[in-house]
C-alpha positions in Angstrom: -65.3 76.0 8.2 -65.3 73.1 6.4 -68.6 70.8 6.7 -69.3 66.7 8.0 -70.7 64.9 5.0 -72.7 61.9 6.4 -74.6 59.1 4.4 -77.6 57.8 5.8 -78.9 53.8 4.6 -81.0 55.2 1.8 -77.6 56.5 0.1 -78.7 60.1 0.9 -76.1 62.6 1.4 -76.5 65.7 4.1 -74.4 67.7 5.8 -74.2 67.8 10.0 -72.1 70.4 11.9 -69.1 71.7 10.7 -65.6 70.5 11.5 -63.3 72.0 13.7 -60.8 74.3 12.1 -58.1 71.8 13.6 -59.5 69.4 12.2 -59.5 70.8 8.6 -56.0 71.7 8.9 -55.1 68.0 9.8 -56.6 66.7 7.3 -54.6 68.8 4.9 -51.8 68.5 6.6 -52.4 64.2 5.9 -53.2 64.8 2.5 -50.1 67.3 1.7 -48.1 64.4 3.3 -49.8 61.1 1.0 -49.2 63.9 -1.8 -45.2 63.8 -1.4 -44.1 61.1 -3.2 -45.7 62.6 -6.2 -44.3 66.1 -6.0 -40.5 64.6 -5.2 -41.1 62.4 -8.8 -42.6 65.8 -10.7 -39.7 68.0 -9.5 -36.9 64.6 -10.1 -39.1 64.4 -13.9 -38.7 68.1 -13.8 -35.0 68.2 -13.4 -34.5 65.1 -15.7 -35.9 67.0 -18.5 -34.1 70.1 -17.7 -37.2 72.4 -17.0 -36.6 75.3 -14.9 -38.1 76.3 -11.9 -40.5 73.8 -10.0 -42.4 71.4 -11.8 -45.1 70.6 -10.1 -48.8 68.5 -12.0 -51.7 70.5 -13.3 -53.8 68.0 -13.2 -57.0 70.4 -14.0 -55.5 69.6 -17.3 -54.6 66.4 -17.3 -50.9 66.3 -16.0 -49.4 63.9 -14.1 -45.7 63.2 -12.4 -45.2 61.3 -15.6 -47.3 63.5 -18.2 -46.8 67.0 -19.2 -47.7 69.9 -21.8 -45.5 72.3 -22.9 -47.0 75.1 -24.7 -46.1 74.7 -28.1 -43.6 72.8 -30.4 -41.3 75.0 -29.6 -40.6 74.7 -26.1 -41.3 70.4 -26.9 -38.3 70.6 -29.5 -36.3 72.0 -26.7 -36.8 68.9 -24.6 -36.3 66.5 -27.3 -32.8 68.1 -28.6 -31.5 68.0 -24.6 -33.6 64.2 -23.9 -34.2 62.5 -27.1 -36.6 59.6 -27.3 -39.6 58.6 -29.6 -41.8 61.6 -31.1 -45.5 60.3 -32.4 -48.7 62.5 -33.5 -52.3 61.7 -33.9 -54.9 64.3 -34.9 -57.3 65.1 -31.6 -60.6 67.0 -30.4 -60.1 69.8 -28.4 -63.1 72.0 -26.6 -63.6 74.9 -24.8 -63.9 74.0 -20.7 -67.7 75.2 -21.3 -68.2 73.0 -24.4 -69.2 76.2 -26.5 -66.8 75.6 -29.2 -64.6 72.7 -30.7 -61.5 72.4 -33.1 -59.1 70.0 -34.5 -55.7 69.7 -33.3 -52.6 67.6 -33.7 -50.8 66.4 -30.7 -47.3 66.1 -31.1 -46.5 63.8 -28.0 -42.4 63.3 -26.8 -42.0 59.6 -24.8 -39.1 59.2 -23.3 -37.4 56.6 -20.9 -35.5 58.6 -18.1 -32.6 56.8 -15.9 -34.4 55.5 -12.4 -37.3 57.3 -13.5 -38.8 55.2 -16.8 -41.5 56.6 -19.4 -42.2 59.7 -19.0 -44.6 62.1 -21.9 -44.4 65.4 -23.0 -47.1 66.8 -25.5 -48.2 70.0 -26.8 -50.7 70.7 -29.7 -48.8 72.0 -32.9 -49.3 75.4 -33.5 -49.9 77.1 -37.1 -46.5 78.0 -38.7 -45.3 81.5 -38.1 -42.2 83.5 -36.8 -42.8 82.7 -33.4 -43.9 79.1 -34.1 -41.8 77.3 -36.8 -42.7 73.8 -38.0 -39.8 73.6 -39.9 -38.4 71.6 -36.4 -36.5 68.3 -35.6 -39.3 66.9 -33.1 -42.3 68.2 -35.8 -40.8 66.3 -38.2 -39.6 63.0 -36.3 -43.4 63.2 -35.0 -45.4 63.1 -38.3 -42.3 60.6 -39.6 -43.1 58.5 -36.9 -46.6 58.3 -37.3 -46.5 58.1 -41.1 -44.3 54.8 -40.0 -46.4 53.1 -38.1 -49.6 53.6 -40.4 -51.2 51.0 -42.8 -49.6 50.4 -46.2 -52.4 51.6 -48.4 -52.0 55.1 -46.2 -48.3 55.2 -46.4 -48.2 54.9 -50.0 -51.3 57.6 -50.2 -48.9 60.2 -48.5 -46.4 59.3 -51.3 -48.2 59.7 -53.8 -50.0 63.2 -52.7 -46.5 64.8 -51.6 -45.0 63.7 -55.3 -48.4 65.2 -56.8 -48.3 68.1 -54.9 -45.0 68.6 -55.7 -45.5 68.6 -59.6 -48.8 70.3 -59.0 -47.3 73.5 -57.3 -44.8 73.2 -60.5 -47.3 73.5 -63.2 -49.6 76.1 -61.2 -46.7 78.5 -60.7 -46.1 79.0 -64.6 -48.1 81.4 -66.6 -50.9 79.5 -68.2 -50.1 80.6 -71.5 -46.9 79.3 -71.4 -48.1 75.7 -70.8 -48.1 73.1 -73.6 -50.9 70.8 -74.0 -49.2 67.9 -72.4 -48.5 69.9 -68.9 -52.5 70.5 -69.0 -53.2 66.9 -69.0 -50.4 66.3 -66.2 -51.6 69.4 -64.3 -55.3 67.9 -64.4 -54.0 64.3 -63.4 -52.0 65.8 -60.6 -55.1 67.5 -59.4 -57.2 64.5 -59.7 -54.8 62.1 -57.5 -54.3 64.9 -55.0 -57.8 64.6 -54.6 -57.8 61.1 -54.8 -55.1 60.1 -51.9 -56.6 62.8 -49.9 -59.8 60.9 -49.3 -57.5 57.7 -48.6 -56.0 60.4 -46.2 -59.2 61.5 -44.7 -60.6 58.4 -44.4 -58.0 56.9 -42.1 -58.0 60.6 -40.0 -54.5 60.8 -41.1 -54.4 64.0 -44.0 -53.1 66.0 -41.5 -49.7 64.0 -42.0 -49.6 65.6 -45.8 -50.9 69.2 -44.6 -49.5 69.8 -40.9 -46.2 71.7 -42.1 
């Protein structure tokens, strides 16, 4: 039986005798009904973006009609090849429900404008490349694209110049070292030095993961 909550003039809060069960079951009843419009948009979002089943908001984690997560890039990549729309990603906190432990993610978050509906978000965090989670995927790269973008100069041309150095890095390191002539030393120590370099630019603006997510 559910239990009357009154508040007295100091602000204190103390329960009196408990409801009547018809009364409980009215008031859910009222609050299933002020919930409808909400679950007839999550099911019409649901349908728009072609998931299957009911769609309904968890919003224990954070879901709205509007807002959804999908569990990895995988099943977001899905949505953007059937939808389309605008892919961005930005480099988060995540934490256990109890606080215990913390990690870095990166969001990949899907915005797209549905017909009678308007903007509507899918994200997911991106998941570690393996068989069953590729990066190597259209809405992975349109996301960190995106991103890279919209950032400052100075950290655009950073992610330049670390993807050409890594580039001729990798080269350089995947030759014997005997085989190497002096000059590819010198280059193979310069490369190092403005990987390092453009990864504190990187780091700095809490962007490296835009050179190192795929």
């Amino acid at each position: 039986m559910a239990t009357q909550i009154v508040q007295n003039r100091a602000g204190a809060v103390r329960p009196t005798s408990p409801l009547p069960m018809a009364a409980v079951q009215a008031m859910h009843r009222i609050e299933y009904a002020l919930a409808a419009p909400q679950r007839e948009l999550a099911a019409k979002v649901g349908a728009a973006l072609g998931f299957r089943g009911t769609c309904q908001a968890r919003e224990d984690l954070g879901e709205t009609a509007t807002r959804h997560i999908v569990w990895s890039q995988v099943e977001l990549n899905d949505v953007f090849e059937r939808v389309g729309g605008t892919v961005t990603s930005r480099q988060v906190e995540r934490s256990t429900s109890d606080g215990s432990s913390t990690w870095t993610a990166i969001e990949l978050i899907l915005t797209v404008n549905l017909p009678d509906i308007g903007p509507v978000q899918v994200s997911t965090d991106l998941e570690v490349e393996s068989e069953v989670y590729p990066t190597d995927l259209p809405v992975v790269r349109a996301a960190l694209d995106g991103t890279l973008a919209a950032a400052p100069e100075d950290v655009r041309k950073a992610a330049a110049r670390y993807k050409a150095n890594a580039g001729r890095y990798d080269e350089l390191m995947a030759k014997p070292a005997a085989s190497l002539s002096a000059a590819e030393y010198y280059e193979l120590s310069s490369a190092q030095q403005n990987l390092a370099e453009n990864a504190g630019i990187l780091a700095d603006a809490g962007m490296f993961f835009l050179v190192k997510a795929v």
